[in-house]
C-alpha positions as a printed Julia matrix, in Angstrom:
207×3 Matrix{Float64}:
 -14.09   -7.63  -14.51
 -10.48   -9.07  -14.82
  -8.03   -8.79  -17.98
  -6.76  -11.8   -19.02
  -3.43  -11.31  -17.14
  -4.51  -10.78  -13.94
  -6.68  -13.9   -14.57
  -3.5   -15.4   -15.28
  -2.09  -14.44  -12.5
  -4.22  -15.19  -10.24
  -3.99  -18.76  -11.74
  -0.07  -18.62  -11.23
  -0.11  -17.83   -7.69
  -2.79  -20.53   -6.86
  -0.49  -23.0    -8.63
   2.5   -22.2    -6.94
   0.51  -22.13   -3.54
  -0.84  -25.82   -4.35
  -3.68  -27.67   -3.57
  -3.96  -26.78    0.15
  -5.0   -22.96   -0.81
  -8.17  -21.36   -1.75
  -8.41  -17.93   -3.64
 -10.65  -15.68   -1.38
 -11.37  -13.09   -3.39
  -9.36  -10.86   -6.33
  -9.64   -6.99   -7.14
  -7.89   -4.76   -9.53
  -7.59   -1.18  -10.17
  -6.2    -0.51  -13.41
  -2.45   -1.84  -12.76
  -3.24   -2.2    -8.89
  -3.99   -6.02   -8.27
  -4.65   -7.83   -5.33
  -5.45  -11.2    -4.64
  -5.97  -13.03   -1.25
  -5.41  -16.8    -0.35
  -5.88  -18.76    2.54
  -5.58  -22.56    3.72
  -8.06  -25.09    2.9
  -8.59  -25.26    6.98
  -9.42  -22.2     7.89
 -11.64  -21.54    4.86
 -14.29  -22.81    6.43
 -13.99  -20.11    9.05
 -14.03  -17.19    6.1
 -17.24  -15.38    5.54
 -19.04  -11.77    4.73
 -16.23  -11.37    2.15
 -16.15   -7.95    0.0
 -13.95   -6.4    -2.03
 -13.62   -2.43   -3.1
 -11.47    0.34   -5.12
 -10.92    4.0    -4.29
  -9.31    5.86   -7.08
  -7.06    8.95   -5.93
  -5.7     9.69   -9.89
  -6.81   12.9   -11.82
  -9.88   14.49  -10.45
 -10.05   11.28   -8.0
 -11.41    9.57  -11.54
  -8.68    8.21  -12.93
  -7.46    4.82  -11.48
  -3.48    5.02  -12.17
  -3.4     5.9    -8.71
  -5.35    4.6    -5.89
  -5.67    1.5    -3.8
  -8.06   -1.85   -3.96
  -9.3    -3.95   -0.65
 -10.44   -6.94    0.27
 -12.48   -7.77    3.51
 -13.69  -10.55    4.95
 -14.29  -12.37    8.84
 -12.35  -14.97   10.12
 -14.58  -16.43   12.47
 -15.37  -13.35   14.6
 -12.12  -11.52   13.51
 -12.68   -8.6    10.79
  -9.66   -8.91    8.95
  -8.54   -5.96    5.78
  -6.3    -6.07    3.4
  -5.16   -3.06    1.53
  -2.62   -2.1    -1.31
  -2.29    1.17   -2.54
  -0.45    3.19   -5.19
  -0.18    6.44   -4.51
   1.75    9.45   -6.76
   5.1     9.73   -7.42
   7.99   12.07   -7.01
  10.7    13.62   -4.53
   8.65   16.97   -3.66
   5.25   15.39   -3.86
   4.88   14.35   -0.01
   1.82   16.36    0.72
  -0.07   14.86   -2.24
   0.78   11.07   -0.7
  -0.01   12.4     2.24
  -3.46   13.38    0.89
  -3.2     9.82   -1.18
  -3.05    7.94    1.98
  -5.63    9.91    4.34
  -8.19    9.49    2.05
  -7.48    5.75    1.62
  -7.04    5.1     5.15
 -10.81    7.35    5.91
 -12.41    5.49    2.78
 -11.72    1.62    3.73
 -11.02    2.15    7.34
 -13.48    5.15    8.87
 -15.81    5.13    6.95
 -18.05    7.57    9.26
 -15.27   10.17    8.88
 -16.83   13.26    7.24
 -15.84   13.95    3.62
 -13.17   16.84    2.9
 -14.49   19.1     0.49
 -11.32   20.53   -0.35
  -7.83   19.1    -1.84
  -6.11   20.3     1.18
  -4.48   17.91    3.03
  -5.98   18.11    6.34
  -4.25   15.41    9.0
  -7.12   12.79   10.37
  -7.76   13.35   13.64
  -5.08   11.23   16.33
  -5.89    8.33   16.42
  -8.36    6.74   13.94
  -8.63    3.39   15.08
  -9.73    0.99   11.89
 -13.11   -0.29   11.8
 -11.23   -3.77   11.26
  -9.76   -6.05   13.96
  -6.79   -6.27   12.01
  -5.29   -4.37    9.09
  -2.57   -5.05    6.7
  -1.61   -2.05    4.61
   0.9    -2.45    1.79
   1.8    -1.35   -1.86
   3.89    1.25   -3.42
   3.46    4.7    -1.29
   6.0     6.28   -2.76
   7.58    8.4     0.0
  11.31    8.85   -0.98
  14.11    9.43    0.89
  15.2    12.65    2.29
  18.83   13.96    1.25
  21.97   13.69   -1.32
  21.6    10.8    -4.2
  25.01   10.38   -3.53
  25.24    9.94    0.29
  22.22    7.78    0.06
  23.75    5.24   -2.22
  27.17    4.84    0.35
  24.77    4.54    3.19
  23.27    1.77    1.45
  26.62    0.31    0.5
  26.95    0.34    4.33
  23.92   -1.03    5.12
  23.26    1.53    7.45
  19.45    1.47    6.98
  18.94    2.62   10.53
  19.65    6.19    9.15
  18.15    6.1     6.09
  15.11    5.14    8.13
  14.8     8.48    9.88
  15.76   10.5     6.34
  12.49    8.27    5.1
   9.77   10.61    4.21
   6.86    8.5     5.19
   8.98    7.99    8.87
   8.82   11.41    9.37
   4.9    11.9     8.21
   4.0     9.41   10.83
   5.91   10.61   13.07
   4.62   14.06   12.75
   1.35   13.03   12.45
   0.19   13.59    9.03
  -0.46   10.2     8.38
  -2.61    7.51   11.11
  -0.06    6.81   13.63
  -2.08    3.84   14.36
  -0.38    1.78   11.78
   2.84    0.06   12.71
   5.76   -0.26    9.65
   7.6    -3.83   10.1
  11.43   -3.22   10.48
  12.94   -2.44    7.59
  15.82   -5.05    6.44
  16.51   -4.22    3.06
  17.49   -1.45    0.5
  16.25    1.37   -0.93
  14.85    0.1    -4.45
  15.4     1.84   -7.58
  14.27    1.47  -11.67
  16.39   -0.57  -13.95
  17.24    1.7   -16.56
  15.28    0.29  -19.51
  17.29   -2.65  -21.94
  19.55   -3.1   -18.71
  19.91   -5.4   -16.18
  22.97   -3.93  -13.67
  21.89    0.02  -14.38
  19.9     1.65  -12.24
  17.93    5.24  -13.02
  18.49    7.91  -10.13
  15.81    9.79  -10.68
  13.24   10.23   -7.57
């Protein structure tokens, strides 16, 4: 079941798509929304499509945090598509970390066996996806590491190359707490902060 306004939305985005694009399927967790199109000549091509939610909120009940996917074959290409929101806050890396192994395990390795704990135990290196191809996306989280104010002249800079390896999920991967199977595209824009609310040039610093 939809709200109204992600019904609307969908709506939106297959209007501004026009005519040549199909919806293939729609899923929502709470806030999380996700919504796949694709072009009316390859939707002949498109079957076994399914769609799923894995809630990672309080007491993994609650779906304020979590992730929704959509699946579906391409002609003999298994093709997922993922987006996740995982929990918030500058010291809270392990619990992301925790966020995105169990999302990763739950959609993608499925024959993985269960933790039984809320420890975050690394997957084991590598965990290949069940999926030909993978695309996974949404609001992790991770912060950067280091002063709020050396972070904002780097950025004024647009020295993103070093804010890069100061980026918390950067360094999980590269440690190996998270799948290093997945690849990040290059990063080409800014760190984004909140507008502070009733303003439209303010921004809030907290992380």
């Amino acid at each position: 079941m939809f709200s109204p306004s992600k019904e609307a939305l969908n709506q939106l985005i297959g209007d501004c798509l026009g005519e040549n694009y199909r919806m293939v399927s729609s899923v929502s967790l709470q806030a999380t929304h996700l919504v796949v199109f694709a072009h009316i000549t390859i939707i002949p091509l498109i079957t076994e499509v399914n769609y799923g939610d894995f809630a990672t909120g309080f007491k993994k009940m609650m779906g304020n945090k979590g992730a929704v996917s959509v699946r579906f074959k391409l002609g003999q290409t298994s093709i997922r598509v993922i987006n996740a929101h995982f929990h918030s806050g500058q010291n809270k890396v392990d619990v992301r970390n925790q966020d995105f192994n169990e999302t990763y395990a739950h959609f993608c390795a499925p024959t993985l066996p269960k933790s039984k704990t809320n420890l975050v135990t690394p997957l084991p290196d590598p965990v290949k996806s069940s999926d030909d191809c993978l695309i996974f996306m949404g609001d992790f989280n991770y912060r950067i590491n280091g002063n709020t104010g050396t972070i904002f002249e780097l950025m004024k800079q647009d020295m993103y190359e070093i804010l890069k390896y100061n980026d918390q999920l950067f360094i999980e991967m590269m440690i190996g707490k998270i799948p290093k199977v997945l690849k990040e595209g290059k990063v080409e824009f800014a760190p984004t902060y909140k507008r502070r609310q009733n303003s439209s040039t303010e921004f809030s610093l907290n992380r």
